[in-house]
C-alpha positions, -999 to +999 in steps of 0.1 A: -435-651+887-422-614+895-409-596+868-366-595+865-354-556+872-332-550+845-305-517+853-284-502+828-247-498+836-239-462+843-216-437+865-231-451+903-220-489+884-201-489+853-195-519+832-170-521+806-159-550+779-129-544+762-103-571+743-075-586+763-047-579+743-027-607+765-031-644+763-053-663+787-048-698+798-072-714+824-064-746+842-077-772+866-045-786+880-019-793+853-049-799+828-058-770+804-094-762+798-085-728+778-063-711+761-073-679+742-056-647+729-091-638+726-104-632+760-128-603+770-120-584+798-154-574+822-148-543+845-180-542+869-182-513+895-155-517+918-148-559+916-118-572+899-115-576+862-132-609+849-119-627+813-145-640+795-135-670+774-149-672+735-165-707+738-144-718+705-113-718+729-125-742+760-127-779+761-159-784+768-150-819+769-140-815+804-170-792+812-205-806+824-235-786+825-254-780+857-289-768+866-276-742+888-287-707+880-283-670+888-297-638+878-274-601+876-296-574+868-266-557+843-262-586+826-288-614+827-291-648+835-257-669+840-258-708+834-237-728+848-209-759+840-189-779+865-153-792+860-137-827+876-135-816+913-148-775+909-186-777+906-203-743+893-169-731+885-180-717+850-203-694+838-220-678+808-243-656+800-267-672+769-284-639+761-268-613+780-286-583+784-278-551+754-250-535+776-227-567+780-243-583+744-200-588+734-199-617+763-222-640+742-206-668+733-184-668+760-173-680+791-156-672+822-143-690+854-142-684+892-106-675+901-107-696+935-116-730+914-089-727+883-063-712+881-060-684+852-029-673+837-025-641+813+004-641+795+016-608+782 
């Protein structure tokens, strides 16, 4: 197997993780599957802002782990969960890569499959 490229955020793709100050509440339909004041905000390049979710604040009860993987150069490898009716629709990152190491722990969720609220 070929080795992983691993690049280091910088100015031509900058990554920053900074606290949320606002609450975040994820849902599937009316069901809530998080609620945090906790959340870490990624900033990648140029794509929208993502909340990662400290896993002490999602019901992994409604979660379900899958064997679907992927592989980001900046941060690592991402496993994946699925939720009633939204499969893949979470993902973490187990041992994320020095630049991103605050997102252990934590998950985050495709916008398109939950809804996410942040409440200021």
């Amino acid at each position: 197997m070929a080795e992983k490229t691993v690049k280091i955020p910088g100015p031509d793709h900058p990554i920053t993780v900074v606290k949320n100050p606002d609450r975040v509440v994820v849902k599937v339909g009316d069901r809530v599957v998080a609620d945090t004041r906790d959340a870490l905000s990624l900033q990648e390049a140029n794509y929208p802002a993502v909340q990662y979710i400290p896993r002490a604040d999602v019901d992994f009860t409604q979660l379900e782990r899958t064997d679907h993987q992927t592989y980001c150069p900046y941060k690592g490898d991402a496993s994946y969960y699925s939720l009633p009716d939204a499969e893949n629709a979470v993902w973490t990152y187990e041992q994320p890569y020095a630049a991103v190491a605050d997102i252990r722990e934590h998950v985050a969720f495709y916008p398109d499959k939950v809804t996410i609220e942040i409440i200021a």
